[in-house]
N, CA, C and O atoms as CSV, one atom per row, in Angstrom:
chain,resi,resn,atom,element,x,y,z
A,1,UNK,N,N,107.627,68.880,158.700
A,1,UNK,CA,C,106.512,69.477,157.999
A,1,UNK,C,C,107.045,70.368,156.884
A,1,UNK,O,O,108.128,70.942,156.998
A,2,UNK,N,N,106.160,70.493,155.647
A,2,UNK,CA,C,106.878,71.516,154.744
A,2,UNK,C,C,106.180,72.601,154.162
A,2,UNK,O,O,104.990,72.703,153.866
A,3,UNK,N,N,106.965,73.261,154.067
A,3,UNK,CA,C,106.386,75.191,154.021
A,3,UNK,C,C,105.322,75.132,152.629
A,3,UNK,O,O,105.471,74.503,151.582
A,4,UNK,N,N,104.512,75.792,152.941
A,4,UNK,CA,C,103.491,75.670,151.756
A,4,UNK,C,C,103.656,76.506,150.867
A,4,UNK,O,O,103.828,77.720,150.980
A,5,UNK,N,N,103.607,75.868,149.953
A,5,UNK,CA,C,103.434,76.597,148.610
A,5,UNK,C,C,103.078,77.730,147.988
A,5,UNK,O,O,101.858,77.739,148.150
A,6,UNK,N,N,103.391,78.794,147.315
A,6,UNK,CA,C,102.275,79.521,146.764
A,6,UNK,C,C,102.885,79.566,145.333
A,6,UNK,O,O,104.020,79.374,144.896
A,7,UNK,N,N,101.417,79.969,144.649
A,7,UNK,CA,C,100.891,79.737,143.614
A,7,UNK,C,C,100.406,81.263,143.095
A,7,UNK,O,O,99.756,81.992,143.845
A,8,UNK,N,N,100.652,81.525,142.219
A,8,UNK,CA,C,100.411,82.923,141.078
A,8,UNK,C,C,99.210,82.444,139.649
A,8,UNK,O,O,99.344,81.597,138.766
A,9,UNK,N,N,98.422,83.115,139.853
A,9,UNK,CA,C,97.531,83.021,138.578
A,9,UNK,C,C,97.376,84.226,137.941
A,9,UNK,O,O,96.667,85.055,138.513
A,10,UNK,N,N,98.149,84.676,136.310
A,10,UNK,CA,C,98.298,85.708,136.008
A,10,UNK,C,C,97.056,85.653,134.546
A,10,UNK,O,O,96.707,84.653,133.920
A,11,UNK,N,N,96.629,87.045,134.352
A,11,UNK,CA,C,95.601,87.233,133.164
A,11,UNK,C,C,94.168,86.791,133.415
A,11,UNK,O,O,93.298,86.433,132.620
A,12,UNK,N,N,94.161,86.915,134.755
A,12,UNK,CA,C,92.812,86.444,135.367
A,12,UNK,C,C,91.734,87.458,134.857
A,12,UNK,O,O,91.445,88.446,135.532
A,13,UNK,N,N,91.028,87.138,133.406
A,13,UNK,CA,C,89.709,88.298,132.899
A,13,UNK,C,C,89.027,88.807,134.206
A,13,UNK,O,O,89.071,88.226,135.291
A,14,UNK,N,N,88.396,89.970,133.940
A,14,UNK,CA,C,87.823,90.312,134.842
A,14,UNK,C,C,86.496,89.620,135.525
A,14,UNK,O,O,86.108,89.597,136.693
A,15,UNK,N,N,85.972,89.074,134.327
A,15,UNK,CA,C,84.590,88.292,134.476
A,15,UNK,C,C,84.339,87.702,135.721
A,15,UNK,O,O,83.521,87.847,136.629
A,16,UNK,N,N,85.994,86.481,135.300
A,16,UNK,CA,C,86.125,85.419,136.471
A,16,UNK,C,C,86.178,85.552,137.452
A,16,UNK,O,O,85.632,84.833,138.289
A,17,UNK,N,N,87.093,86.858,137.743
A,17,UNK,CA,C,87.684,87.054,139.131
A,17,UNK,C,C,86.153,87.833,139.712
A,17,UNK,O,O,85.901,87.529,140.878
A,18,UNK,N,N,85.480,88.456,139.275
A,18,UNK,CA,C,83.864,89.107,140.135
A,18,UNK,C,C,83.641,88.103,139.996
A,18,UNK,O,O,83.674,88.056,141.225
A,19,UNK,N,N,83.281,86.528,139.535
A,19,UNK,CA,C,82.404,85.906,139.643
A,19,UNK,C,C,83.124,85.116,141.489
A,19,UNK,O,O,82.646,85.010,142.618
A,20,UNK,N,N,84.292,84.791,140.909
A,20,UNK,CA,C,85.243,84.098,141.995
A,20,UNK,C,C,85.078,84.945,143.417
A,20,UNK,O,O,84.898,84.417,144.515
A,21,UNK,N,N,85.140,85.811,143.261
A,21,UNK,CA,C,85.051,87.224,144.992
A,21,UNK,C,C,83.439,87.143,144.746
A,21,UNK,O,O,82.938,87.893,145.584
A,22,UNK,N,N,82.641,86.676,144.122
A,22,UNK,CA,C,81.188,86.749,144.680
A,22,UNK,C,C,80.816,85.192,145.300
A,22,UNK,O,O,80.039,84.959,146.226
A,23,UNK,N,N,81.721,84.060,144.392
A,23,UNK,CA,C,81.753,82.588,144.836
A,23,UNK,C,C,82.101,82.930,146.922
A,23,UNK,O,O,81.377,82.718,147.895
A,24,UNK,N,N,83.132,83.354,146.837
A,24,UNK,CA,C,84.111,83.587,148.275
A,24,UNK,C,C,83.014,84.226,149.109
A,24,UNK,O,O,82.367,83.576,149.929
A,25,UNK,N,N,82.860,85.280,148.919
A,25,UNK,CA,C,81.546,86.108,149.622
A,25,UNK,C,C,80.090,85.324,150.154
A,25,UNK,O,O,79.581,85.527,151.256
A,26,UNK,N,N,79.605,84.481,149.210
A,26,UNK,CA,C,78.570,83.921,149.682
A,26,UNK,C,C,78.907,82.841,150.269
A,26,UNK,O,O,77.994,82.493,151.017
A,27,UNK,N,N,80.170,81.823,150.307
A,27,UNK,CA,C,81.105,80.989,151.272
A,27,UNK,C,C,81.195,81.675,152.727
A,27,UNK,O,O,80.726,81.065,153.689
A,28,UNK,N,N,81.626,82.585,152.850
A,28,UNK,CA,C,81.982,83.504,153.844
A,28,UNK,C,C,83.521,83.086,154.074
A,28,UNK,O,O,84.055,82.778,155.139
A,29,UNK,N,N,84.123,83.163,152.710
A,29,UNK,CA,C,85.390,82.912,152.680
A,29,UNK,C,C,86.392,83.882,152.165
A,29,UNK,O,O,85.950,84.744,151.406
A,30,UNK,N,N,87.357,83.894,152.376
A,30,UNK,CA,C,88.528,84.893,151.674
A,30,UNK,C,C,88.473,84.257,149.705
A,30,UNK,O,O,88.015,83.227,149.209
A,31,UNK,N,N,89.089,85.317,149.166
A,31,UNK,CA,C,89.378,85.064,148.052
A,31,UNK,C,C,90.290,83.879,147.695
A,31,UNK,O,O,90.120,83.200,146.683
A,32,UNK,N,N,91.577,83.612,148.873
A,32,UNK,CA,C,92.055,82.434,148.838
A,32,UNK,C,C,91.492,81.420,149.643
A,32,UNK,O,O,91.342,80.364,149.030
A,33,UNK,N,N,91.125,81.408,150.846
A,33,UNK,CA,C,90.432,80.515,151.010
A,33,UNK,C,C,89.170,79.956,150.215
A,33,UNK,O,O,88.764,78.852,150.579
A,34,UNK,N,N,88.595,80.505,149.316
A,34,UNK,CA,C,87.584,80.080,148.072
A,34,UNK,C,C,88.404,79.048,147.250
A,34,UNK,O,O,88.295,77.828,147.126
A,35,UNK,N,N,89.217,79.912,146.759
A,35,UNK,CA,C,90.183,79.053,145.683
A,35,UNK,C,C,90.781,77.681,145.869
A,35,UNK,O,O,90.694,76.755,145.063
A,36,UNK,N,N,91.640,77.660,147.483
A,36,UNK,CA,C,92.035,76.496,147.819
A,36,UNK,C,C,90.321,75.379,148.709
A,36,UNK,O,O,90.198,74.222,149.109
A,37,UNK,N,N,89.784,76.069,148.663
A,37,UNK,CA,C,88.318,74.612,148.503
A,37,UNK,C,C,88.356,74.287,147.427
A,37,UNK,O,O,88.555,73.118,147.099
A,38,UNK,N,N,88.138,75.432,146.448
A,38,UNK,CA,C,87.837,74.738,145.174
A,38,UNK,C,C,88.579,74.427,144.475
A,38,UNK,O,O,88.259,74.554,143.293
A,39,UNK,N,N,90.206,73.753,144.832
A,39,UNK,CA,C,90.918,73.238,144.293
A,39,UNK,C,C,90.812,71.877,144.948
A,39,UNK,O,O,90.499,70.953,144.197
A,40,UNK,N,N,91.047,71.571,146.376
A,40,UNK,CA,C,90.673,70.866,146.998
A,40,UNK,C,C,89.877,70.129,146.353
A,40,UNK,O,O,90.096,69.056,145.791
A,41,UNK,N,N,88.557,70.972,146.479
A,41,UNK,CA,C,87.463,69.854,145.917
A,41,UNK,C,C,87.841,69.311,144.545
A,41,UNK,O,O,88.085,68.113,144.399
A,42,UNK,N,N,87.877,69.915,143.845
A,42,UNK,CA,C,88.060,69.669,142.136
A,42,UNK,C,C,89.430,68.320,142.198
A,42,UNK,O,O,89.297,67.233,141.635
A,43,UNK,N,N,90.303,68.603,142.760
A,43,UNK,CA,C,91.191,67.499,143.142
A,43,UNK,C,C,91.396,66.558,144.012
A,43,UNK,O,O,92.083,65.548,143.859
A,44,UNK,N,N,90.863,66.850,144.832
A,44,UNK,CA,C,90.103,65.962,146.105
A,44,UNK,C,C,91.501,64.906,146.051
A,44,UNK,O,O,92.580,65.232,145.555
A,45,UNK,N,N,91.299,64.031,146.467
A,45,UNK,CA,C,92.180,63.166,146.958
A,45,UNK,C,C,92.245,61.534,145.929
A,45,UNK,O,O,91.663,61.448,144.848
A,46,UNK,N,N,93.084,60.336,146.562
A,46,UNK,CA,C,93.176,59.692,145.628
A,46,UNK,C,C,91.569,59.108,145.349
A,46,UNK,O,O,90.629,59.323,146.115
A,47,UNK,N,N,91.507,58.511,144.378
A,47,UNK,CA,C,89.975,57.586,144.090
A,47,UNK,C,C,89.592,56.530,144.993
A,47,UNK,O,O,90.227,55.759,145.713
A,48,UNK,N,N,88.774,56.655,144.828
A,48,UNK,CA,C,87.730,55.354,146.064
A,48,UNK,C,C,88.283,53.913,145.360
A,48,UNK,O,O,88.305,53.692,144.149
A,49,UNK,N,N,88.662,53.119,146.284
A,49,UNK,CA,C,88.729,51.175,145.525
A,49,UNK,C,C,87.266,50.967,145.356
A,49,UNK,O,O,86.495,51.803,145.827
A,50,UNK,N,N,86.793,49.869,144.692
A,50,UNK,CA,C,85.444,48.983,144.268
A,50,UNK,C,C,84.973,48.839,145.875
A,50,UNK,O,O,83.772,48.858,146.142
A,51,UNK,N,N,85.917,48.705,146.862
A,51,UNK,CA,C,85.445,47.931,147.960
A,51,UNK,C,C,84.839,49.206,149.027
A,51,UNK,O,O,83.924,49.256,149.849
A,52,UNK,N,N,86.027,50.325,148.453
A,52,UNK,CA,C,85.748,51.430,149.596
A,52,UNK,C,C,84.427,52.194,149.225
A,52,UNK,O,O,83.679,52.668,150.080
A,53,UNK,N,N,84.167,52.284,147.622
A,53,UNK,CA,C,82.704,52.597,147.015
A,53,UNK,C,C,81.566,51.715,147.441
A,53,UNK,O,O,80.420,52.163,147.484
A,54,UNK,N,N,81.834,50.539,147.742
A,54,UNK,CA,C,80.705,49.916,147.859
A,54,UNK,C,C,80.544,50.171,149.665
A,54,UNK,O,O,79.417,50.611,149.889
A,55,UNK,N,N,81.132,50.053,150.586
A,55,UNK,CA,C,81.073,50.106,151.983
A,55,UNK,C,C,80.490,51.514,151.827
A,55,UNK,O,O,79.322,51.491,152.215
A,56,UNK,N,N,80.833,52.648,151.436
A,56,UNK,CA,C,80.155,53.931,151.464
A,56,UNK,C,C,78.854,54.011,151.269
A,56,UNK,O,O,77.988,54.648,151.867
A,57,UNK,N,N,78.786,52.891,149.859
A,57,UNK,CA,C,77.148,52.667,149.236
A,57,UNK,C,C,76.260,52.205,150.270
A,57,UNK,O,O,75.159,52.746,150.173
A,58,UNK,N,N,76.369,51.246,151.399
A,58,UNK,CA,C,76.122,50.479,151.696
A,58,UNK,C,C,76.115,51.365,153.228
A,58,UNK,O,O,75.187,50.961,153.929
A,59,UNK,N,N,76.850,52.358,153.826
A,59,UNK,CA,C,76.442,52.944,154.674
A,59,UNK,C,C,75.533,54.415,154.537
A,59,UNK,O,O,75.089,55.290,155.280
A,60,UNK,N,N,75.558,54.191,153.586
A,60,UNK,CA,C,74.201,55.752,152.491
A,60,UNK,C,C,73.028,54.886,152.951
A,60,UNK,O,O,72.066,55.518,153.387
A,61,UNK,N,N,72.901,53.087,152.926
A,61,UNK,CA,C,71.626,53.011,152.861
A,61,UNK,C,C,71.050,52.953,151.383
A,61,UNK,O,O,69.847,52.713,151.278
A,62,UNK,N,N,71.905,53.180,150.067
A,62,UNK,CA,C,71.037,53.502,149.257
A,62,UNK,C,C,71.434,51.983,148.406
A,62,UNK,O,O,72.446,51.295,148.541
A,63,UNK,N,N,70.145,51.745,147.428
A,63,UNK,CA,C,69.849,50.218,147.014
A,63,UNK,C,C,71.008,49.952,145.565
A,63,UNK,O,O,71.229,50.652,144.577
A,64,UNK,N,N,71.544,48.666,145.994
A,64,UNK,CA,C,72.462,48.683,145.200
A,64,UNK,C,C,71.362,47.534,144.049
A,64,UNK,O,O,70.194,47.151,144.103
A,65,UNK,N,N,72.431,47.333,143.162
A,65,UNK,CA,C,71.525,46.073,142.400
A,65,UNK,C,C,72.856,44.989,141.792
A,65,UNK,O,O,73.685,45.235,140.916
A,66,UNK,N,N,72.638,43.455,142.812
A,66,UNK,CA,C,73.601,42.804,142.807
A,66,UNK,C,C,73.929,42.178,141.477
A,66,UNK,O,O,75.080,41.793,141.270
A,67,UNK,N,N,73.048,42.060,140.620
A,67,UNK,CA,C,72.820,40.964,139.751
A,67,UNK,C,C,72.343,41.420,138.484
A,67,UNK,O,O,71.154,41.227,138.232
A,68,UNK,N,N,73.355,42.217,137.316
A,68,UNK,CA,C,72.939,42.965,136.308
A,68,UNK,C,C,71.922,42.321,135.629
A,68,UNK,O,O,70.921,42.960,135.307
A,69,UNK,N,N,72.080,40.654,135.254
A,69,UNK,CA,C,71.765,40.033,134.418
A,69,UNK,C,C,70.373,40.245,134.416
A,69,UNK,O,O,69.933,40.884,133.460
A,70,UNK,N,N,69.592,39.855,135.261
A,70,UNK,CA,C,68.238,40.666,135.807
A,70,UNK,C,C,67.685,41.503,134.854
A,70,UNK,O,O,66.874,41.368,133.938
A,71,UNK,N,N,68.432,42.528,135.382
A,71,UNK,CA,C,67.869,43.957,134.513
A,71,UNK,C,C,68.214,43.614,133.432
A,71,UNK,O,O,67.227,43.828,132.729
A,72,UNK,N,N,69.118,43.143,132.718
A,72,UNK,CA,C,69.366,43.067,131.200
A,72,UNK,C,C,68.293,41.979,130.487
A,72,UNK,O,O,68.231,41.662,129.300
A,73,UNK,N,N,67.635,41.609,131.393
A,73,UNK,CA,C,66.650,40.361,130.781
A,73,UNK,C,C,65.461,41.551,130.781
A,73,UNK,O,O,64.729,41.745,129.810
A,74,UNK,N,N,65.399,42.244,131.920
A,74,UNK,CA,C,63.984,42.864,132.187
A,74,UNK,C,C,63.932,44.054,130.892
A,74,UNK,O,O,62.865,44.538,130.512
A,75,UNK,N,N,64.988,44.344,130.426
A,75,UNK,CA,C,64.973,45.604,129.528
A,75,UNK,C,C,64.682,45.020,128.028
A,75,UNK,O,O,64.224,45.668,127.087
A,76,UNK,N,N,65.010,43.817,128.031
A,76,UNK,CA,C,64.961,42.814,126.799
A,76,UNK,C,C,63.915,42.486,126.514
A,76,UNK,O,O,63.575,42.443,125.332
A,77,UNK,N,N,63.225,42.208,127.358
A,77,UNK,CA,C,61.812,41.379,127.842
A,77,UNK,C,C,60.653,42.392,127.154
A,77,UNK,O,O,59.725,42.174,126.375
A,78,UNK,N,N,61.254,43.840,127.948
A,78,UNK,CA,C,60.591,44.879,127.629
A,78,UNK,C,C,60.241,45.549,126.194
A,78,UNK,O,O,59.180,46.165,126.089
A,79,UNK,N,N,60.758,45.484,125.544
A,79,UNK,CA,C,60.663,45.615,124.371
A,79,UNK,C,C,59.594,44.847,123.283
A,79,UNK,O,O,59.640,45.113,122.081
């Protein structure tokens, strides 16, 4: 296993950093634990494949649309 990292962020305006300790606060998180979510998140992990997006789509339940051509007639049509 390997020792974790740390990380220094220097010239942090004041603005950010009250906005960042009010982000953490309503989390019910530490100032670093805020930061490393929201690095986390913002970097999240590698990208979804076509296949792993669509199995996700497809366990959401939510309506995919197989067959563009369709709609590209219906928008054509429309006019």
């Amino acid at each position: 296993m390997t020792t974790p990292s740390t990380l220094s962020i220097k010239n942090i305006p004041d603005d950010l950093l009250r906005r960042l300790r009010n982000r953490a606060s309503h989390n019910h998180r530490s100032l670093q634990g805020e930061l490393l979510a929201m690095l986390d998140h913002y970097v999240g992990s590698a990208p979804l494949s076509l296949t792993e997006l669509s199995t996700h789509i497809q366990r959401l339940g939510l309506a995919t649309h197989g067959d563009s051509t369709a709609m590209v007639r219906e928008d054509r049509d429309g006019r």
